[in-house]
BADO-620189 format. One record per residue (C-alpha): residue number from 1; residue in one letter; chain; x, y, z. Coordinates in nm, 2 decimals, decimal comma. Layout:
N
<num: NUM&residu: A&chaine: A&x: X&y: Y&z: Z>
...
END
This chain:
59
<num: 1&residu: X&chaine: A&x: 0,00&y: 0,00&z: 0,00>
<num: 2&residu: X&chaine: A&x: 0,14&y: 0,35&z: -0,11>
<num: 3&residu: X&chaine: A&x: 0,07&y: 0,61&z: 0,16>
<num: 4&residu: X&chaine: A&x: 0,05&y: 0,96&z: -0,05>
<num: 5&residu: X&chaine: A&x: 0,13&y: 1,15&z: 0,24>
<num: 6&residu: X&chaine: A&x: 0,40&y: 1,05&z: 0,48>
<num: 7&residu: X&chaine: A&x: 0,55&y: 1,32&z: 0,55>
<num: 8&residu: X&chaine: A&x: 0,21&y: 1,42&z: 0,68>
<num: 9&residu: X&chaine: A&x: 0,20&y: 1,16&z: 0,93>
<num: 10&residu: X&chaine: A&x: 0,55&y: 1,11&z: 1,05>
<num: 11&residu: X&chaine: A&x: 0,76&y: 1,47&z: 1,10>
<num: 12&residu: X&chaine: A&x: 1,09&y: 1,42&z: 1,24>
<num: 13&residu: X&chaine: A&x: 1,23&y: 1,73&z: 1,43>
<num: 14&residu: X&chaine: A&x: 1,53&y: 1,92&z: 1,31>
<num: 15&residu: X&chaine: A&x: 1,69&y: 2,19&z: 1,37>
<num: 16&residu: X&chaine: A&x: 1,79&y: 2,29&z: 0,97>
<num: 17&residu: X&chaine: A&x: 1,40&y: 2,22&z: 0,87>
<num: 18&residu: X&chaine: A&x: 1,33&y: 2,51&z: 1,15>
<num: 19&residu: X&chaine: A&x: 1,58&y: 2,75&z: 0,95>
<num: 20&residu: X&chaine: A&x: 1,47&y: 2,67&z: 0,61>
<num: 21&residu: X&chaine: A&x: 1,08&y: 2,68&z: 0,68>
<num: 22&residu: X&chaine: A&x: 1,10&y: 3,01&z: 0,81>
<num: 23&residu: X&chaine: A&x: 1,23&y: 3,15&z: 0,43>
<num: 24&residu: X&chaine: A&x: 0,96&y: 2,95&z: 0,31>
<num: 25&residu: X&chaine: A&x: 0,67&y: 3,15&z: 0,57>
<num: 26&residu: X&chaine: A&x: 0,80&y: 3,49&z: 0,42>
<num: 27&residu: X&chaine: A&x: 0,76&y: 3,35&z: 0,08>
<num: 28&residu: X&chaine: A&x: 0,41&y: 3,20&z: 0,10>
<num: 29&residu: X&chaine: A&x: 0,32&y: 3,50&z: 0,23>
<num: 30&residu: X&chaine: A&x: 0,40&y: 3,72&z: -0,03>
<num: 31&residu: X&chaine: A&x: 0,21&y: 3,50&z: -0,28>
<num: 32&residu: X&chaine: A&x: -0,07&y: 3,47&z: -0,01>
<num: 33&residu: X&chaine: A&x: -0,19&y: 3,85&z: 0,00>
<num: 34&residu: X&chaine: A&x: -0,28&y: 3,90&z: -0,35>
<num: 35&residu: X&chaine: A&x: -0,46&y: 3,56&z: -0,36>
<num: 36&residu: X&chaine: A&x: -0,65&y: 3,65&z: -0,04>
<num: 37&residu: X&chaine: A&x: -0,75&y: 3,99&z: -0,24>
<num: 38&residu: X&chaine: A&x: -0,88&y: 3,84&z: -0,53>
<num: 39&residu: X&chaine: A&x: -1,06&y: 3,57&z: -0,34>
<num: 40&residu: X&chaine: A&x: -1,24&y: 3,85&z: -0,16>
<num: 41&residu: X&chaine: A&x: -1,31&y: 4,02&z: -0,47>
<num: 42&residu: X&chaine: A&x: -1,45&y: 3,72&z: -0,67>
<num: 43&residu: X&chaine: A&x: -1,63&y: 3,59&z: -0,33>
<num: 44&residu: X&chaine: A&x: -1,79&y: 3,92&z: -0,31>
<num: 45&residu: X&chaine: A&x: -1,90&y: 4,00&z: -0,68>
<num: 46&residu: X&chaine: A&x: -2,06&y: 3,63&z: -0,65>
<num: 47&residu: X&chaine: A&x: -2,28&y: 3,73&z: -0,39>
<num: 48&residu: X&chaine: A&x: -2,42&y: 4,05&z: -0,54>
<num: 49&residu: X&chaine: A&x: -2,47&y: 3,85&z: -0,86>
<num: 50&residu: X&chaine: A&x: -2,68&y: 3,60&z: -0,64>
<num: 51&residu: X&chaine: A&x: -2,89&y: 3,94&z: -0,50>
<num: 52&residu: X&chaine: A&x: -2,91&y: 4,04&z: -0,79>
<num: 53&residu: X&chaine: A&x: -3,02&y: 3,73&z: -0,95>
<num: 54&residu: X&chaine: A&x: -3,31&y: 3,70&z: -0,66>
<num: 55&residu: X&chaine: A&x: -3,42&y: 4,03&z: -0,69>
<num: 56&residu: X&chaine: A&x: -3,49&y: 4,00&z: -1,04>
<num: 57&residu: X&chaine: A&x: -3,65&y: 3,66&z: -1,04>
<num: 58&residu: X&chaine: A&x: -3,85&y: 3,71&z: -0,73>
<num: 59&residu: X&chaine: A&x: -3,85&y: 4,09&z: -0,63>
END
């Protein structure tokens, strides 16, 4: 049986990973911000389609 996550399940502490994961924080965060914008911008043009959608069907 192939697991398709083991490093998921079994993390081994040490002390390099602790150096080299903090580069990668700063990193996912700058790619993280503009994603978080759009999704807000897409989640919220949904939702006044949907109103506006009602309102014209049922209003």
């Amino acid at each position: 049986m192939i697991k398709p996550f083991p490093n998921l399940l079994y993390k081994k502490k040490d002390r390099n990973l602790n150096s080299s994961k903090k580069t990668l924080n700063k990193n996912e965060n700058v790619k993280s911000k503009p994603m978080i914008i759009f999704g807000f911008i897409i989640s919220f043009s949904s939702i006044l389609l949907l109103l506006f959608t009602i309102n014209s069907k049922f209003g």
